[in-house]
C-alpha positions in Angstrom: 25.2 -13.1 -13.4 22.9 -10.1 -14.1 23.7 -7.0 -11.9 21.3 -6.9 -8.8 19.3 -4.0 -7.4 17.1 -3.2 -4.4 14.1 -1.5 -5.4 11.6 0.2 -2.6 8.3 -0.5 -2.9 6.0 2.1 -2.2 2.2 0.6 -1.4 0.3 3.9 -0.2 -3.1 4.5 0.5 -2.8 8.5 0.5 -0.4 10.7 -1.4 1.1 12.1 1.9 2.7 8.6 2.3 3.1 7.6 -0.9 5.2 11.3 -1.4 6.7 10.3 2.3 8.0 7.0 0.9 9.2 8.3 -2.3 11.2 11.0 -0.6 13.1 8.4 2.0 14.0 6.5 -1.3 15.8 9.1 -2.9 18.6 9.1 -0.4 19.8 5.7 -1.8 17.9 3.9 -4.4 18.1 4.5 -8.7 14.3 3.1 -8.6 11.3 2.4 -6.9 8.4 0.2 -7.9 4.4 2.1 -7.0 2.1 -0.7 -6.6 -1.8 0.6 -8.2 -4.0 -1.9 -6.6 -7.8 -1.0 -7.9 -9.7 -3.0 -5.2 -11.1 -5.2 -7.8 -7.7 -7.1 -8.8 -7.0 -7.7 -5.2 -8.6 -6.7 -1.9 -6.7 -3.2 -1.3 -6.7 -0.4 -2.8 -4.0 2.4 -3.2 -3.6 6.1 -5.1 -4.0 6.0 -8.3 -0.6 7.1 -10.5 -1.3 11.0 -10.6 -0.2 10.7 -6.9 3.2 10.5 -8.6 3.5 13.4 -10.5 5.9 15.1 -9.2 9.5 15.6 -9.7 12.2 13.0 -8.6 15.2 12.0 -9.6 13.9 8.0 -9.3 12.9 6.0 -12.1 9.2 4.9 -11.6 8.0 1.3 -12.0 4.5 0.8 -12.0 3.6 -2.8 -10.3 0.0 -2.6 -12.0 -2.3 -5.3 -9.1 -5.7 -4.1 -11.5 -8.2 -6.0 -13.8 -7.6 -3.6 -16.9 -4.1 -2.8 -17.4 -4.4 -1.0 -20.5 -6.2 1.6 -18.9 -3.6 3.1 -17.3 -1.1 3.0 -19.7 -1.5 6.3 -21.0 -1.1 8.3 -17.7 1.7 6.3 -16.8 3.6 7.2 -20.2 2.9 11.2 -19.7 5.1 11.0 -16.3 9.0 12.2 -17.5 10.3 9.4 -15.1 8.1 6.6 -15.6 10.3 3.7 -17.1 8.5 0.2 -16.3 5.1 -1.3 -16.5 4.1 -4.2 -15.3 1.0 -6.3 -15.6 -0.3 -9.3 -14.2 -0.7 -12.4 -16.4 -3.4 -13.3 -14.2 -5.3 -10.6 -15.3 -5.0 -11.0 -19.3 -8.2 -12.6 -20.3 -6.4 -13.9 -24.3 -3.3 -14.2 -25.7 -4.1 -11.7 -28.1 -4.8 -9.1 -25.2 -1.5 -10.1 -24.3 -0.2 -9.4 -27.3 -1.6 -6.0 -28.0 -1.0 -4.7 -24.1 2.4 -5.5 -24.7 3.1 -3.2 -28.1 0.5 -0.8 -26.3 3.3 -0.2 -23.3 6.3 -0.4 -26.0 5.0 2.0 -28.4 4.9 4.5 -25.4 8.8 3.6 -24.9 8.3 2.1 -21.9 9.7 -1.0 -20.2 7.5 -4.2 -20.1 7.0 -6.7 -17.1 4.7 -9.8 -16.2 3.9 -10.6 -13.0 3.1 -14.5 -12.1 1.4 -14.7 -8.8 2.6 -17.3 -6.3 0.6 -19.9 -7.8 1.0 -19.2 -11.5 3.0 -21.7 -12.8 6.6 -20.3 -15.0 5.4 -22.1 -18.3 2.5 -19.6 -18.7 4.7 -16.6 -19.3 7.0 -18.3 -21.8 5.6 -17.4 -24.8 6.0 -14.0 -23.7 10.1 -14.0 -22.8 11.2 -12.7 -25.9 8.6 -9.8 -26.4 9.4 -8.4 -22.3 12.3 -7.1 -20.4 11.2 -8.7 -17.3 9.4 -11.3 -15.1 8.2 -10.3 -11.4 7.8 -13.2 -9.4 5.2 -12.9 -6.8 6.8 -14.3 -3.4 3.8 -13.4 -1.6 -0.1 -13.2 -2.2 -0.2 -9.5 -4.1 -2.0 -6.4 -2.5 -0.6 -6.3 1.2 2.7 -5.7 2.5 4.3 -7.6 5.4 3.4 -10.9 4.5 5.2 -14.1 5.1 7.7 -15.4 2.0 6.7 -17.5 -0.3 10.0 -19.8 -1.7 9.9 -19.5 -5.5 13.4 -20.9 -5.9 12.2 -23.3 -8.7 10.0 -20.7 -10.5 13.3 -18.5 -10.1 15.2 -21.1 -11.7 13.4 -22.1 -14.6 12.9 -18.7 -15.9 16.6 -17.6 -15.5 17.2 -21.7 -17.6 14.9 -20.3 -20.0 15.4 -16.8 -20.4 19.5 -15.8 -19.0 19.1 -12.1 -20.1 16.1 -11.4 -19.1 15.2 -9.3 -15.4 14.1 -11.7 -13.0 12.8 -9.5 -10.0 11.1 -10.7 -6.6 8.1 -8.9 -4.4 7.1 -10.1 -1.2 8.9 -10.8 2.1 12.2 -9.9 0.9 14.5 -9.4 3.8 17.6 -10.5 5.0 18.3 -14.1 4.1 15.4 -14.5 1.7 16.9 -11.6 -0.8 20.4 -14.0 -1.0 18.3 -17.0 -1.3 16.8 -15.6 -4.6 19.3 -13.9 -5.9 20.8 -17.8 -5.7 18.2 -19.1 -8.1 18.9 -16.3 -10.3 17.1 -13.2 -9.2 18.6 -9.8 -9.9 15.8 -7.1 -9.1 14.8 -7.1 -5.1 11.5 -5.5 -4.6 12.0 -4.4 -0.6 9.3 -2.6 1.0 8.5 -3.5 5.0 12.2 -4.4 5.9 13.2 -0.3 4.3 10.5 1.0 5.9 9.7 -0.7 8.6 12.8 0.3 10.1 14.4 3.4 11.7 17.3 3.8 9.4 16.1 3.3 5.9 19.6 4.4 4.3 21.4 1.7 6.5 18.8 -1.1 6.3 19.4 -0.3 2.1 22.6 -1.0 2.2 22.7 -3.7 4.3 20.5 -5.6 1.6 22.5 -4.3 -1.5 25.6 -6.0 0.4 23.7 -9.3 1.0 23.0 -9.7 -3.2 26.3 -8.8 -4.5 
């Protein structure tokens, strides 16, 4: 079984708390993932990555919730600790865009992920296993934290059959209870935002979860 991580999400509408957020991760986490929601994707809408420029000693994972990944990209690249994008396969409009966002995040050495939203079945995102490092599982509706979990067990499941070295990561509701309950179906990367930060110890309420997926 793949080595599991908790990874903060940070979903800020103004750098002050997107800064706020990335400065409470530092005391424990490697990474964090920055959700860029462009109001058009979903109904929110959050900083754009330049509120990120700064330095940290986190690894940066951009959860891109926006109708034209590739525009991004470039930015994203030019920050020293920006190791992930991710991109929603609800958003590519042809396989071929597929195709050529994916070699457009890899020739800027960076890490690729899909996201499948809730109701996205597994079996679209097949084709693309072998050319990504990971899946993101939507267990919630994207754009707004603090909503109620979506199970994804089978989803979880079939990719993991499908794909056994692959990162299979999780976004939405992920607390105590439904972080072990992935990481079951084969999870290994908890995206964890209102149950760190929702809370008065974020340090403890980390390590609490990292406990619960070992």
């Amino acid at each position: 079984m793949k080595t599991a991580e908790i990874i903060p999400a940070i979903l800020a509408k103004t750098r002050n708390d997107a800064l706020r957020k990335l400065r409470l991760a530092e005391k424990s986490a490697k990474k964090v993932q920055v959700d860029i929601i462009d109001g058009s994707f979903v109904r929110n809408k959050t900083v754009t990555p330049d509120a990120f420029s700064v330095r940290t000693k986190l690894a940066l994972e951009f959860h891109l919730m926006v109708k034209h990944p590739e525009a991004y990209v470039h930015e994203i690249a030019a920050m020293p600790h920006a190791k992930t994008v991710i991109f929603h396969l609800e958003a590519v409009h042809s396989h071929d865009y597929a195709l050529a966002l994916i070699e457009h995040i890899k020739f800027h050495q960076l890490h690729v992920g899909i996201a499948l939203n809730p109701e996205t079945p597994a079996s679209y995102v097949k084709r693309y296993l072998p050319l990504i490092d990971q899946v993101l599982v939507m267990t919630v509706h994207p754009g707004f934290m603090g909503q109620g979990f979506l199970n994804m067990s089978r989803k979880i499941r079939q990719l993991r059959e499908w794909a056994p070295k692959i990162d299979i990561e999780v976004d939405g509701g992920i607390h105590h209870g439904t972080a072990k309950l992935c990481r079951n179906a084969g999870a290994n990367l908890f995206v964890v935002g209102s149950a760190l930060y929702d809370v008065k110890d974020f340090k403890k309420a980390y390590a609490v979860m990292k406990r619960e997926v070992k």
